[in-house]
ZAMARMI-14229 format. One record per residue (C-alpha): x, y, z; residue in three letters. Coordinates in Angstrom, 3 decimals. Layout:
<nodes>
px;py;pz;res
X;Y;Z;ala
...
</nodes>
This chain:
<nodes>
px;py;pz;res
18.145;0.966;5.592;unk
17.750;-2.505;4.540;unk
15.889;-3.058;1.151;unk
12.552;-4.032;1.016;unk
12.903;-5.386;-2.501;unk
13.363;-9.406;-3.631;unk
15.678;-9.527;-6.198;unk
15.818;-12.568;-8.525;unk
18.724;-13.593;-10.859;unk
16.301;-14.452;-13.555;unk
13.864;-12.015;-15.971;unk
10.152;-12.018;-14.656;unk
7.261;-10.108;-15.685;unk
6.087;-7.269;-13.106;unk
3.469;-5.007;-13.819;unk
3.460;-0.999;-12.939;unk
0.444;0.701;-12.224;unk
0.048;4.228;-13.754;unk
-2.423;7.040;-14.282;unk
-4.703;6.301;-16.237;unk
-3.835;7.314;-19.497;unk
-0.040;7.454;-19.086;unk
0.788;4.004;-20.453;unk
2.315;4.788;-23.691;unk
3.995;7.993;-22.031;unk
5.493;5.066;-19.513;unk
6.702;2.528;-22.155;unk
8.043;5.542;-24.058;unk
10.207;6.875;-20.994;unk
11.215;3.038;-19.694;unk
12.900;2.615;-23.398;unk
14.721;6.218;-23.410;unk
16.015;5.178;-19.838;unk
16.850;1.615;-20.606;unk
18.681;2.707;-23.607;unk
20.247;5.783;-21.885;unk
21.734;3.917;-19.440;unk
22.556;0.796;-21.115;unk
20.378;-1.459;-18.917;unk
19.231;-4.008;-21.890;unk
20.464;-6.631;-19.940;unk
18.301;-5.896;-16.739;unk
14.969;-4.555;-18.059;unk
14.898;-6.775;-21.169;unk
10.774;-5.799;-22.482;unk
8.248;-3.437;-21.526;unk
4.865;-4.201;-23.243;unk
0.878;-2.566;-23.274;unk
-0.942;-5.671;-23.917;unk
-3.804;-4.317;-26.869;unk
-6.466;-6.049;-28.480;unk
-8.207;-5.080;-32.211;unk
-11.739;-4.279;-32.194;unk
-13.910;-2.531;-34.855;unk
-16.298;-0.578;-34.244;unk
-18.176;1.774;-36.344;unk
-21.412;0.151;-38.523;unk
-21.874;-0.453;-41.589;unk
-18.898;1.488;-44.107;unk
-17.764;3.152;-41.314;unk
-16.327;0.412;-39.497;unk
-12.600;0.629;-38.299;unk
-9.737;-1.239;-36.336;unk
-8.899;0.405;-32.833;unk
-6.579;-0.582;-30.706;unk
-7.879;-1.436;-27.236;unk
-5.928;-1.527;-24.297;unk
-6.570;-5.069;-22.187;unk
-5.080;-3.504;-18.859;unk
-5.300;-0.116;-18.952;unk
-3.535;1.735;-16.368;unk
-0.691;-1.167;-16.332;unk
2.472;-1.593;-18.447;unk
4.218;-5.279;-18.260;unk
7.715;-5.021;-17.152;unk
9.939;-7.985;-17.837;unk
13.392;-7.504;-15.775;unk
15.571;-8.854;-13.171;unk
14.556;-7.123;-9.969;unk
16.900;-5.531;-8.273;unk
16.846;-1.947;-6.229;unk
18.050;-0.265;-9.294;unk
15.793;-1.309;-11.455;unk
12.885;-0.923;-8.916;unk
14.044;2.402;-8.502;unk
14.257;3.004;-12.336;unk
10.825;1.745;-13.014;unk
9.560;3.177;-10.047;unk
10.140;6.936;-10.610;unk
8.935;7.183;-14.404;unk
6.323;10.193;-14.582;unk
3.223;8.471;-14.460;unk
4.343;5.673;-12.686;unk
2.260;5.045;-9.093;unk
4.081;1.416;-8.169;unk
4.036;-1.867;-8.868;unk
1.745;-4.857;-8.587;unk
2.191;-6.582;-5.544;unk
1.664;-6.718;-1.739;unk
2.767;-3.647;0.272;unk
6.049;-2.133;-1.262;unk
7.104;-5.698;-2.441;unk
6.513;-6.099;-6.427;unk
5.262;-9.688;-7.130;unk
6.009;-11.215;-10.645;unk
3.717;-12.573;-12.561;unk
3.585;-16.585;-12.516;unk
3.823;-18.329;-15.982;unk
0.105;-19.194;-16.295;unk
-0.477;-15.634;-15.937;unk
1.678;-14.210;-18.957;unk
0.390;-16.631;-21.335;unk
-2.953;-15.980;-20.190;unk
-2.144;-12.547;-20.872;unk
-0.618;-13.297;-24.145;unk
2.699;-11.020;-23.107;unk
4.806;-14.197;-24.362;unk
4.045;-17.629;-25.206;unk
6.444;-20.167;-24.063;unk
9.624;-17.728;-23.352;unk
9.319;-15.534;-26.145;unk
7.411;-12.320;-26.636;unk
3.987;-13.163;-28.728;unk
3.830;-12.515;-32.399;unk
0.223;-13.506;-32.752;unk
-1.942;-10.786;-34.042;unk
-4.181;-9.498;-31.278;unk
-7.625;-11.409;-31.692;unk
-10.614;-8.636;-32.765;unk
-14.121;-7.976;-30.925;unk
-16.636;-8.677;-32.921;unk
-20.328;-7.505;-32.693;unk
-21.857;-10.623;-33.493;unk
-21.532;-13.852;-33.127;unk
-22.615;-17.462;-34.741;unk
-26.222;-17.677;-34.360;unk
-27.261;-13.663;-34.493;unk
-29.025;-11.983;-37.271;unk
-27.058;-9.973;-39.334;unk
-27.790;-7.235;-42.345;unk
-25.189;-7.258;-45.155;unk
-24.319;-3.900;-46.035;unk
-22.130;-4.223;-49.062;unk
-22.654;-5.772;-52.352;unk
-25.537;-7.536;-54.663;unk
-27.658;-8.476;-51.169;unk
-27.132;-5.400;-49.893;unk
-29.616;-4.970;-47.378;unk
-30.827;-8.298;-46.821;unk
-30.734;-10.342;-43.610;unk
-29.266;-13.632;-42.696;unk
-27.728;-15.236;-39.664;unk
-24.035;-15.976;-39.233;unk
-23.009;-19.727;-39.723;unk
-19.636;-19.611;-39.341;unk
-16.977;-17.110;-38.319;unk
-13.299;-17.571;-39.747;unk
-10.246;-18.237;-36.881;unk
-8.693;-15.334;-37.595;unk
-12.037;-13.362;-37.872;unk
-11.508;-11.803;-41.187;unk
-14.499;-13.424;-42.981;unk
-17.737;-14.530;-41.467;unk
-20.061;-16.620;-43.589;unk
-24.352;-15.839;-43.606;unk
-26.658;-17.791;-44.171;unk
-29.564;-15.698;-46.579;unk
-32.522;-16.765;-47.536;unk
-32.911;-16.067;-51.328;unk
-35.340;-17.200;-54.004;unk
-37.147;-19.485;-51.221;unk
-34.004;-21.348;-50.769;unk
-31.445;-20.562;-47.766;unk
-27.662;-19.893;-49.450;unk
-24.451;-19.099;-47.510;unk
-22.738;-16.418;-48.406;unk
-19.043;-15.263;-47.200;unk
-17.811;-11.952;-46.780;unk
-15.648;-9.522;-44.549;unk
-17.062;-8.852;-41.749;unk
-16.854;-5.330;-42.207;unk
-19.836;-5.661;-44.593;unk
-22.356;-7.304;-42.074;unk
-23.460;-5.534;-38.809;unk
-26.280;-7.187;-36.115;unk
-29.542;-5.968;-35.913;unk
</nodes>
């Protein structure tokens, strides 16, 4: 039976569909088997892109990770019928990305769009946070001296730690900065 499978010389990203839920189970297995069976050189990463977001209000707020993709893990290996077949029959596994039976990698626009790896080497960028506000919305601070009062958000940090409100105190408007755990929108 001839194979079905393009195999490449060089490492590309593929992504495996699985059951919903099963993602983690997947990377988990992949890296026993890779290990197992000494195939470092072949399957070189396996990665669940995530993203932060809070959510909670108020004090109650708290970091979850979200999955981007769920239901896909991102593969990076040199394709070949042994590691298709690997990859392939992982619990949880239903097939790869691609048209028919034939995996197709992912081009390089699409990994750094994905933020997998920027410019050959996996990303070590903090995953950027969802935030429930943005510049412009009304916001009540929750925590500290203006407790309670309102403003609107003027500015929001890069790496969204702080945010910085604009309140309206005494008759005069004042900008205040804090985390943004202690500001929630109305």
């Amino acid at each position: 039976m001839a194979s079905t499978i393009e195999t490449t010389s060089e490492p590309l990203w593929y992504v495996a569909h699985t059951y919903s839920g099963y993602e983690n189970k997947v990377k988990e297995s992949l890296e026993k088997i890779i290990e197992n069976r000494k195939l470092e050189h072949l399957i070189l990463d396996v990665q669940i892109p995530v993203e932060t977001v809070v959510e909670g209000e108020g004090d109650k707020q708290k970091e979850v990770e979200s999955k981007l993709f769920p239901s896909y893990v991102m593969v990076k290996m040199i394709m070949s019928d042994e590691t298709w077949h690997v990859v392939r029959n992982i619990t949880g596994v239903t097939g790869f990305v691609g048209t028919g039976s034939k995996p197709t990698p992912l081009t390089d626009d699409e990994v750094r769009a994905m933020g997998v790896e920027v410019d050959g080497t996996q990303s070590a960028a903090a995953p950027e946070r969802k935030l429930s506000f943005a510049v412009g919305d009304i916001v009540t601070l929750n925590a500290g001296f203006l407790q309670g009062n309102t403003g609107t958000v003027t500015e929001i940090s890069p790496d969204q730690q702080k945010v910085t409100v604009t309140v309206s105190m005494f008759g005069r408007d004042t900008s205040v900065e804090l985390d943004v755990a202690n500001v929630k929108k109305q």
